[in-house]
C-alpha angles and dihedrals in degrees: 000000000000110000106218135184112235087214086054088062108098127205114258100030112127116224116238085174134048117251114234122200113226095262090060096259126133118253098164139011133214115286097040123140114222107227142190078249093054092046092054096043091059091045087060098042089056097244115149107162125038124184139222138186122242122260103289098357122126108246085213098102094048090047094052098046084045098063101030139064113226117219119176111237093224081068102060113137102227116222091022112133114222124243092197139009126292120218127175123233094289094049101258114151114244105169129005125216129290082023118133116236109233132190094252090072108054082054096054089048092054098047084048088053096249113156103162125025112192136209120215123241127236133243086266097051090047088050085230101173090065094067086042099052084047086046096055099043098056090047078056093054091039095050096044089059107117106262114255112256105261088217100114125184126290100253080204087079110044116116140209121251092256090064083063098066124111092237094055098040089049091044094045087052100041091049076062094254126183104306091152122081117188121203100259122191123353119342127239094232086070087061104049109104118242117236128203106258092217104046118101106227132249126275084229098046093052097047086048091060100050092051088056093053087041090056089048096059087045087047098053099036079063095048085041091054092048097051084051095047096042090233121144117283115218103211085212075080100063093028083057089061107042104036077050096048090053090052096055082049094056085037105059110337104203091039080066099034079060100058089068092069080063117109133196116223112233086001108089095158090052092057104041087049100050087040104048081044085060098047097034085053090048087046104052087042081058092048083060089249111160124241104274085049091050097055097041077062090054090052092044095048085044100058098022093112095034083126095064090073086073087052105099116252087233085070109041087042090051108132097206144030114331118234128237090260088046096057096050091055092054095048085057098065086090089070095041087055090061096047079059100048094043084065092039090064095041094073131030103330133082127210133183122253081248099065098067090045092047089041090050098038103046102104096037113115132230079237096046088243083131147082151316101345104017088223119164134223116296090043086053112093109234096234081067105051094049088048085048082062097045095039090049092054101050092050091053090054096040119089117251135196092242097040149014117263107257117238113271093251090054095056091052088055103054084040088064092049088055091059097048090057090054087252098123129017114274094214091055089048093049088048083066101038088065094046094045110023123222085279093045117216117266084042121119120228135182108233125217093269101054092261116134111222141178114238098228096175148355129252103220123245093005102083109177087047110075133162106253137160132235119237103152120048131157078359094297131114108236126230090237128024106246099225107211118183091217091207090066099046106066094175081067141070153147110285099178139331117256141198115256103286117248096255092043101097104132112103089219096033116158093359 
């Protein structure tokens, strides 16, 4: 067995092997993702080694000398009256307790060819309440995670994996098909609860929120894995995420409109996926679209860039300029995200006629400056003209290998700009405009009077004027955010948007 520190583990790093506790129990299985929550779990639970078998090796042998206590049996002590039961190495009782060893027995063992008889050690000697207060812990985290939202797909929609192919997607838009989409029932926004602005979050409710992210990087890298490797894809898998993903939104809107501002070391497309799902989701619910909408939009933006899993690493991972051949590679990735979900709906799994127009559509311009296509507005579906937004943001504000990833701000305003220029649709950038502010939440400013605070919300309409909360002030960190509703408060103002200041580590700090 491999002897690890817990404080060596490192978030983000995907478990191929089990983790023991020292007393042989399981604390996690394979396919785990180590997270700053789990790091922290096992801190408070006081573990400080955890231990894993080799590659290929039975983890039998560990778990049995763990939890038991060897004795020879050449070294019985005859006549000695046992305090608690003897087994031998299959778990077969020997002696029970308050039972006197005779010499008979050390001679029947033998013969047996027993060599070693064991006693097994109790929950303090385990140090048992170590994997139970970790236990317990993690069922806390598990169980604070938003609910997912109960709305499923209308099973009245799904098509079939013809309906994926380029010719039929081409043909269905060119005969003028269904590109609007009006907002139909009751819309999501009615149901988002409303919290306090000036009311700090839950621990909890924090925590809650960053399993659930947590669960969603372990979730797609599974789905990601299984589109590389050609496997079957179980649709439960996607639907987990995004129902998921509109229930944190009901539940608390800017917790989740933070998560975006989340990356995933050496997993771009994860990142840009799951984040252009949380920002495409808060902006239809701003459009006014319904559930069910709401949640078609989760499953296009999640699987807009599934395409991009068939583009060579040499060349997402290029650290300068693409070549014209480069280029082209990447743009057709739109066809290639087709080919995927053509064989998603084939097995198990069931999409809306939406997703492979979306997924096809995603990168095309109001001005047709885009591809693959170079269709304009009113041949654009809606769904995705309000993901090209989303998913344009998120790649301005994401590092590059060629670049740095813009400040928020920045990226709204060139956003903005794009709209200006007829590139992107003016209604889906306002849509996020009012979910994000022109400071969007999760950003860092730098107010009027030389104090660094977190945007934590938006204030509506009112779009220079968000809630934040104060961390740095005078150069200190102060004990408590000071949460402003900027809105409110007409002697202060944004001065200028700032990096995350060095000190501000924490994924949910001052929220």
């Amino acid at each position: 067995m491999e002897e690890l520190r817990t404080s060596d583990l490192k978030p983000g790093d995907r478990l191929d092997r089990p983790l023991f506790h020292a007393s042989g129990e399981t604390l996690m299985g394979p396919g785990r993702t180590i997270t700053r929550q789990t790091l922290r779990t096992f801190e408070e639970a006081g573990i400080e080694v955890v231990y894993r078998p080799e590659p290929g090796r039975d983890p039998g042998d560990f778990i049995h000398n763990a939890r038991n206590t060897p004795i020879a049996v050449r070294e019985l002590d005859v006549g000695y009256r046992t305090t608690k039961p003897l087994f031998d190495r299959d778990g077969t009782l020997l002696m029970d307790e308050d039972m006197v060893i005779s010499p008979r027995l050390a001679e029947r063992l033998e013969q047996r060819g027993v060599h070693w008889i064991y006693v097994r050690k109790d929950a303090a000697e385990l140090n048992l309440d170590e994997v139970e207060a970790f236990r317990r812990q993690i069922g806390e985290l598990e169980r604070s995670m938003p609910a997912p939202v109960e709305q499923q797909i209308d099973a009245s929609r799904l098509i079939k994996a013809e309906d994926c192919r380029r010719e039929v997607i081409d043909r269905l838009i060119e005969s003028g098909g269904e590109m609007r989409v009006r907002p139909q029932d009751t819309p999501l926004a009615e149901d988002l609860k409303k919290h306090a602005p000036l009311e700090a979050r839950s621990e909890e409710s924090k925590n809650g929120f960053m399993m659930m992210h947590e669960e969603a990087v372990r979730t797609t890298a599974q789905v990601f894995n299984a589109f590389r490797q050609q496997r079957e894809i179980d649709e439960s898998w996607i639907g987990d995420v995004t129902r998921r993903a509109v229930g944190a939104l009901i539940e608390d809107h800017d917790l989740l409109l933070n998560l975006a501002t989340l990356g995933t070391p050496g997993e771009p497309l994860i990142s840009q996926s799951l984040g252009a799902t949380v920002l495409s989701i808060a902006a239809a619910a701003a459009t006014g679209y319904s559930r069910q909408q709401v949640l078609e939009m989760g499953y296009c933006a999640y699987l807009h860039d599934i395409g991009m899993l068939r583009v060579s690493r040499e060349i997402i991972e290029k650290p300068g300029k693409l070549s014209g051949r480069e280029q082209s590679e990447v743009q057709r990735h739109t066809v290639h995200n087709l080919d995927l979900l053509e064989r998603l709906v084939g097995h198990r799994s069931g999409l809306t006629g939406t997703v492979p127009i979306v997924a096809y559509q995603s990168h095309e311009r109001e001005n047709g400056t885009g591809y693959p296509k170079g269709r304009k507005g009113n041949v654009i579906h809606d769904f995705a003209k309000v993901l090209s937004v989303c998913d344009t943001y998120q790649a301005m504000t994401s590092n590059r290998p060629y670049r740095p990833g813009m400040l928020p701000y920045q990226a709204m305003e060139q956003l903005l700009l794009m709209a200006a220029r007829g590139q992107l649709a003016s209604s889906a950038v306002r849509a996020l405009l009012n979910c994000m502010s022109l400071f969007p939440v999760g950003s860092w400013v730098e107010l009027e009077d030389g104090s660094i605070a977190r945007v934590v919300a938006g204030s509506g309409a009112v779009y220079t004027r968000p809630v934040v909360s104060v961390v740095f002030r005078g150069g200190k960190r102060l004990d408590e955010p000071e949460r402003i509703d900027l809105s409110a408060e007409k002697g202060l103002r944004v001065s200028r948007p700032v990096p995350a200041p060095h000190g501000a580590v924490g994924a949910m700090d001052a929220f």
